[in-house]
C-alpha positions in Angstrom: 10.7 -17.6 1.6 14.3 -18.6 1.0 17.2 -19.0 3.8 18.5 -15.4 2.8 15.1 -13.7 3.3 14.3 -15.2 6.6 17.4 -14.4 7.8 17.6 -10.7 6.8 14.0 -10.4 8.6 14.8 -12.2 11.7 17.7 -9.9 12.4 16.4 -6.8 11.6 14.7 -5.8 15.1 12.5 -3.5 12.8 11.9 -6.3 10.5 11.1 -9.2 12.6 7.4 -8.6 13.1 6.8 -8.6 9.9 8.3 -11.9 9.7 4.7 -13.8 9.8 3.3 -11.8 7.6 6.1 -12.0 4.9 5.6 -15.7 5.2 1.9 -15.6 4.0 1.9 -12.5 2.0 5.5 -13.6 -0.5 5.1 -16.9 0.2 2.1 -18.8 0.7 -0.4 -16.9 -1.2 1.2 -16.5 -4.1 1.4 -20.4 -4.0 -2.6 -20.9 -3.4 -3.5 -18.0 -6.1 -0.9 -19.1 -8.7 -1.4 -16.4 -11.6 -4.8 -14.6 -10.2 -2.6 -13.5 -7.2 -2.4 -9.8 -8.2 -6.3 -9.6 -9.1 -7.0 -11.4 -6.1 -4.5 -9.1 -4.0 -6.3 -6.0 -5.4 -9.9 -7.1 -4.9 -8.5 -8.3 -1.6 -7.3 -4.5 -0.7 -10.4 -3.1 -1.8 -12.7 -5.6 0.0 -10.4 -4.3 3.0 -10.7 -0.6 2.7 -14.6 -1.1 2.6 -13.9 -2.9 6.0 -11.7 0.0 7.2 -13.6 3.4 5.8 -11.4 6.1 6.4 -12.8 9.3 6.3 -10.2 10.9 3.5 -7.4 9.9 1.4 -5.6 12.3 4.0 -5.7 9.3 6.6 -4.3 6.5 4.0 -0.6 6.6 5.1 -1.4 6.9 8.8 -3.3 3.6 7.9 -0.4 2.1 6.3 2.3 3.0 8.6 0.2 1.4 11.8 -0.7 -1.8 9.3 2.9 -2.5 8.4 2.0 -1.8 5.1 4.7 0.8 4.1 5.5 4.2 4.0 3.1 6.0 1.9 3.5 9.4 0.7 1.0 11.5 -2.0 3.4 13.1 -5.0 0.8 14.5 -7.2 -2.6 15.1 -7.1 -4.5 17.1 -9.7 -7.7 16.0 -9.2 -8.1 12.9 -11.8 -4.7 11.6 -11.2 -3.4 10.8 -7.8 0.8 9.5 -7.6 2.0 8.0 -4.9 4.8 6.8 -3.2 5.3 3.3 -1.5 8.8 3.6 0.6 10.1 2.7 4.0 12.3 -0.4 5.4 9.8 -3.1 4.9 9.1 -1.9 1.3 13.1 -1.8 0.4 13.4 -5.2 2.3 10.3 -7.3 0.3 11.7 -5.8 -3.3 15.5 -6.5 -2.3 14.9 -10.0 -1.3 11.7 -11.4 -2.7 12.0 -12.0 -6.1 8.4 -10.4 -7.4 7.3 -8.8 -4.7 3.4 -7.9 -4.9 1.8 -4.7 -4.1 -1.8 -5.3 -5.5 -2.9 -5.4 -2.0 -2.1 -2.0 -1.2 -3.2 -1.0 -5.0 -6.3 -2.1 -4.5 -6.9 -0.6 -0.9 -5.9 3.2 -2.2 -8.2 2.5 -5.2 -11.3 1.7 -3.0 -10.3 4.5 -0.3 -10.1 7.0 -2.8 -13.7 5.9 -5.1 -15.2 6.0 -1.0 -14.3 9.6 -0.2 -14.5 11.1 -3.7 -17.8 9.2 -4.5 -16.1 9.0 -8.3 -15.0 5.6 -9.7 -11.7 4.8 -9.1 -8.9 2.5 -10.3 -5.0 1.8 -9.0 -1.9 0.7 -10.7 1.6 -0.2 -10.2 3.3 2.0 -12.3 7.0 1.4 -11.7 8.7 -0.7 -8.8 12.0 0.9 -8.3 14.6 -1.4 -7.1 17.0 0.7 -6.7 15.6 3.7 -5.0 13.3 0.5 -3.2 9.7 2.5 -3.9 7.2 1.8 -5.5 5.0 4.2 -7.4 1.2 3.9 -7.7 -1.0 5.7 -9.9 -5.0 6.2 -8.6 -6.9 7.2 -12.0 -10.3 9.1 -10.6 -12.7 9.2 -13.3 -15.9 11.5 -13.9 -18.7 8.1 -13.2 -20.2 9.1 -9.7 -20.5 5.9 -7.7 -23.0 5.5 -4.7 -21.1 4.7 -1.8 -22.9 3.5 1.7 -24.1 6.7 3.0 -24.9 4.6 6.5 -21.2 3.1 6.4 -19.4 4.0 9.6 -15.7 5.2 9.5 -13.0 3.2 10.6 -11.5 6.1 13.7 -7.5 5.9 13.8 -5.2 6.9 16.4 -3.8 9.6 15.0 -0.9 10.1 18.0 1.3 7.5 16.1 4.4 9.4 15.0 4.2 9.0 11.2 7.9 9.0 9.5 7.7 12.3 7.5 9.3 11.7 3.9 10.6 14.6 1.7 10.1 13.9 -2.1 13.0 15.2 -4.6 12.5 14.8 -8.2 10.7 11.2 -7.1 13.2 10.0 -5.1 11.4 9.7 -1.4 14.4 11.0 1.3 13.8 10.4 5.1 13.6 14.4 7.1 
């Protein structure tokens, strides 16, 4: 984390609890991982959304707007190919001033969420980080191989009173209502 970035956090009043995790997440891990960081990022998110079983993909941007992960909105869904939107101030903030900003964590946490409640194997890619619209898209690919999932798993209950930021999508570009 450079001057500038720390800066920009720190006086952003939205911003500055994020500030921590900034410093570990675009700063020191990539420095331990070196050039596994995005495989380990998106085992990482999986291992998490195994942790953190929601009961639908329904629930995955109520889970990432009270994580401080993003803004996360579902484009397109036609039943082997989810797209989906990565957006909000944080998001616009960590591709601005970071200078490859990494998103396998997420990635990797829709992936597992969505193989979970679909009971199909499921994979997640970063399809396009757009810099100047500050989203990033990621594709979930479902696939016809049933996995067995832990039928005694318990789910991971949100509070679902949280005001969640509703987004309006034109022609991919994510618009706050």
């Amino acid at each position: 984390m450079n001057d500038q970035t720390y800066k920009q956090f720190l006086e952003n009043k939205n911003l500055s609890n994020y500030l921590g995790q900034e410093l570990i997440r675009d700063s020191l891990l990539p420095d331990i991982l070196g050039d596994d960081t995005h495989q380990i990022l998106y085992w990482a998110g999986k291992h998490l959304a195994r942790q953190y079983t929601l009961t639908s993909i329904d629930k995955l941007p109520i889970f990432f707007e009270q994580f401080g992960l993003g803004t996360l909105s579902k484009i397109k869904d036609n039943g082997q190919k989810i797209t989906w939107m990565l957006s909000g101030e944080l998001i616009k903030k960590r591709i601005g001033l970071i200078d490859s900003p990494d998103f396998f964590l997420e990635a990797g946490f829709i992936s597992e969420t969505c193989q979970i409640t679909s009971r199909f194997d499921c994979e997640s890619e970063i399809e396009k980080i757009n810099k100047n619209k500050a989203t990033v898209e990621i594709i979930t690919y479902i696939t016809k191989t049933p996995v067995q999932t832990d039928e005694g798993a318990s789910y991971f209950v949100l509070d679902e009173t949280t005001e969640i930021p509703q987004e309006e999508i034109v022609d991919e570009e994510v618009t706050k209502k």
